[in-house]
MARTI-743104 format. One record per residue (C-alpha): x negated, y negated, z negated. Coordinates in pm, whole numbers, plus 50000, padded with zeros to 5 digits. Each point is the difference from the previous one (the first is absolute). Layout:
<atoms>
[atom [X, Y, Z]]
...
</atoms>
This chain:
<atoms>
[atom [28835, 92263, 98862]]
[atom [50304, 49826, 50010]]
[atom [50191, 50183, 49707]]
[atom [49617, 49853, 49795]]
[atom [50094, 49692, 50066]]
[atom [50405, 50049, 49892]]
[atom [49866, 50166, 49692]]
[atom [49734, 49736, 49883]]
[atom [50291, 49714, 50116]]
[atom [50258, 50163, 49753]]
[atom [49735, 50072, 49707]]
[atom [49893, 49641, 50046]]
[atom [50355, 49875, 49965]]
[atom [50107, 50214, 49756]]
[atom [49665, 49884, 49767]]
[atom [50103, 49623, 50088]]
[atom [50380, 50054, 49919]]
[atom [49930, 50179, 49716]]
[atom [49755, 49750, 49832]]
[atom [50235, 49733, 50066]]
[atom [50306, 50145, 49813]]
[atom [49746, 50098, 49727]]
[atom [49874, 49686, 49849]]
[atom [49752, 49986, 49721]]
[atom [50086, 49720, 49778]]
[atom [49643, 49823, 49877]]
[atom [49957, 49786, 49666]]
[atom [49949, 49668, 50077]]
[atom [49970, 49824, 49651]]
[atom [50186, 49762, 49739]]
[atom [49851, 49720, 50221]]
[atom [50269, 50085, 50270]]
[atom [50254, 50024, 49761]]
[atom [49904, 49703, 49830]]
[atom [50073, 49730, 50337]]
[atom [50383, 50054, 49921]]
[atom [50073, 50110, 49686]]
[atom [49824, 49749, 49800]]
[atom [50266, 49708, 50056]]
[atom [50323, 49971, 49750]]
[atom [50227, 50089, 50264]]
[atom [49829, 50352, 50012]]
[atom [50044, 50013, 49687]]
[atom [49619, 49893, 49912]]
[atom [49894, 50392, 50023]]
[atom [49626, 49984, 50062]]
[atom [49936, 49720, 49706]]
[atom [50191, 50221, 49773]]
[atom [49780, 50316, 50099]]
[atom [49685, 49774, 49976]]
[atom [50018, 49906, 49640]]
[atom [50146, 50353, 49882]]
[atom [49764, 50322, 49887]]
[atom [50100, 50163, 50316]]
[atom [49739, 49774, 50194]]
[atom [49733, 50050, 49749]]
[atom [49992, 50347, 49948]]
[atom [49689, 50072, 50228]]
[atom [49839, 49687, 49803]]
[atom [50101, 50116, 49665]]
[atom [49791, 50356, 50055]]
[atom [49654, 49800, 49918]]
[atom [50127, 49887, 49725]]
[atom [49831, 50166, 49643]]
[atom [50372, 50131, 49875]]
[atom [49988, 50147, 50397]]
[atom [49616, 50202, 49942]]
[atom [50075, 50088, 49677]]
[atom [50347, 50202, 50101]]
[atom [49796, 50125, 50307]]
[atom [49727, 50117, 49793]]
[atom [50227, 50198, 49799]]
[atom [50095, 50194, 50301]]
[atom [49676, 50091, 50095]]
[atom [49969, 49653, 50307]]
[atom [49679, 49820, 49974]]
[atom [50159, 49687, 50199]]
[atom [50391, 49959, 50034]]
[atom [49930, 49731, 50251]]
[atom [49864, 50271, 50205]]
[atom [50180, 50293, 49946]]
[atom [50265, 50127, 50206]]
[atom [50204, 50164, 49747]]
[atom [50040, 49644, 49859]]
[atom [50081, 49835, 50357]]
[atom [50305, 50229, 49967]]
[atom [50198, 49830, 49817]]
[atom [49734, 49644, 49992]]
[atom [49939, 49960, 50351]]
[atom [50256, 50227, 50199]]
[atom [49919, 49913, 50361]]
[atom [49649, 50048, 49930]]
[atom [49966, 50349, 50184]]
[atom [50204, 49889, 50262]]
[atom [49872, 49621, 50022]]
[atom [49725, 49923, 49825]]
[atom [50003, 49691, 50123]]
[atom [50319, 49932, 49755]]
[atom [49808, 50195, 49767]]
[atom [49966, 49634, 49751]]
[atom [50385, 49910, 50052]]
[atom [50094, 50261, 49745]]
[atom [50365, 50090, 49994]]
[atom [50070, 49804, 50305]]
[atom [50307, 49949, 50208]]
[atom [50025, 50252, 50201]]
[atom [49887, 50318, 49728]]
[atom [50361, 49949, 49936]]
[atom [50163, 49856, 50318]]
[atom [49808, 50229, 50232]]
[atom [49781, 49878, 50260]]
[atom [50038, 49657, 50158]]
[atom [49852, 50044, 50375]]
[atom [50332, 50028, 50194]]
[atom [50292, 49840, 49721]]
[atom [49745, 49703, 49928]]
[atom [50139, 49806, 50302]]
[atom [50325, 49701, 49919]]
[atom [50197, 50220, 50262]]
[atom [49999, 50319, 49822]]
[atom [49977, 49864, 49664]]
[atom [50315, 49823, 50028]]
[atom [50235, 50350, 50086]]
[atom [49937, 50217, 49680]]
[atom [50098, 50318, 50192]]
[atom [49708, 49878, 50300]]
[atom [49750, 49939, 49687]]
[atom [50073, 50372, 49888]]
[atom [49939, 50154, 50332]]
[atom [49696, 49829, 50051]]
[atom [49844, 50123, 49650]]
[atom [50140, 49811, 49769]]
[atom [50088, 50221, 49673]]
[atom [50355, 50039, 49924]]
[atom [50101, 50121, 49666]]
[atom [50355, 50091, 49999]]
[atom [50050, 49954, 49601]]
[atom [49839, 49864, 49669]]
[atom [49916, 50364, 49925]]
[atom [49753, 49965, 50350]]
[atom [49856, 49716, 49853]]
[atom [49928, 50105, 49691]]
[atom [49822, 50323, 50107]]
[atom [49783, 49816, 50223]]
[atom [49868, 49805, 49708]]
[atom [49968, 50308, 49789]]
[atom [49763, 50159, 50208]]
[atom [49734, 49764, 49849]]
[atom [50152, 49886, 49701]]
[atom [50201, 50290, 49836]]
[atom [49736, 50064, 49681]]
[atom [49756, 49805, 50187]]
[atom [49659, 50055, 49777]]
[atom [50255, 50130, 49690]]
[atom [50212, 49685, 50023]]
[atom [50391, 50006, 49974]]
[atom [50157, 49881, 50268]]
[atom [50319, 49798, 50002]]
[atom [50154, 49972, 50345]]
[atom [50254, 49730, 49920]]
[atom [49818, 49754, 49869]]
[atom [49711, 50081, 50231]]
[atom [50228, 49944, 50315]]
[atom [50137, 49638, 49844]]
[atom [49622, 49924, 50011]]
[atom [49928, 50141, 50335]]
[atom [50301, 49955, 50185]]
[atom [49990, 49681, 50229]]
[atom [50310, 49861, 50144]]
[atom [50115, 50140, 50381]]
[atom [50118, 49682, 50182]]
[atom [50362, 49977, 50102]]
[atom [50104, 50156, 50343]]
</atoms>
């Protein structure tokens, strides 16, 4: 009876130590991201998101240019249709609740749950270990943004000028 009870203890230790060293980061949308980094001294990210394509993407899939691609690749409704959320609506799978942000935040920063916090946020290296996305070079960058756009519905794609439009400005450490 009493090597049970040293078993379950351990297992039950073991399952709480484990889960606590193996975080999940969660999405927690632009709105988050938006408290801080809409001010000039952040470098006015969020505004700069907010009137870009990037924010309208999931919007822009009703529109008749949208159905008429989609209907062309066999989709009755883009708005609906996951194979469009892929590249229109990436969280959608795995937040649907983000679903209408579009290209939001964190599809490229990684999720916010744990690095969304003024603490973390200020120590890049603490932002990266709790989820934020590093990308170690311009070549990282630019094949995150050509897994959606690189001859995105037969469309050229030119990363340079792209980036000057997307890029938003990191504030000084």
């Amino acid at each position: 009876m009493k090597k049970i009870v040293i078993i379950s203890f351990v297992a039950i230790a073991c399952f709480f130590i484990t889960n606590l060293f193996s975080q999940e980061f969660t999405y927690v949308g632009a709105a988050k991201c938006k408290m801080c980094h809409k001010s000039e001294k952040q470098g006015q990210q969020f505004p700069l998101w907010e009137a870009r394509k990037h924010s309208k993407s999931f919007s822009a899939l009703a529109s008749d240019k949208a159905k008429e691609i989609a209907q062309g690749a066999g989709i009755d409704n883009p708005a609906e249709s996951p194979k469009c959320f892929k590249c229109h609506a990436p969280l959608a799978e795995k937040a649907p609740e983000l679903k209408e942000e579009g290209v939001g935040c964190e599809v490229c920063h990684g999720p916010g749950s744990a690095y969304k916090k003024m603490s973390v946020m200020k120590d890049h290296a603490e932002s990266v270990k709790n989820g934020m996305t590093e990308y170690g070079s311009p070549e990282a960058i630019k094949k995150q943004c050509l897994s959606c756009h690189e001859n995105a519905h037969g469309n050229t794609f030119d990363f340079d000028a792209a980036w000057e439009k997307a890029k938003h400005p990191r504030p000084k450490e």
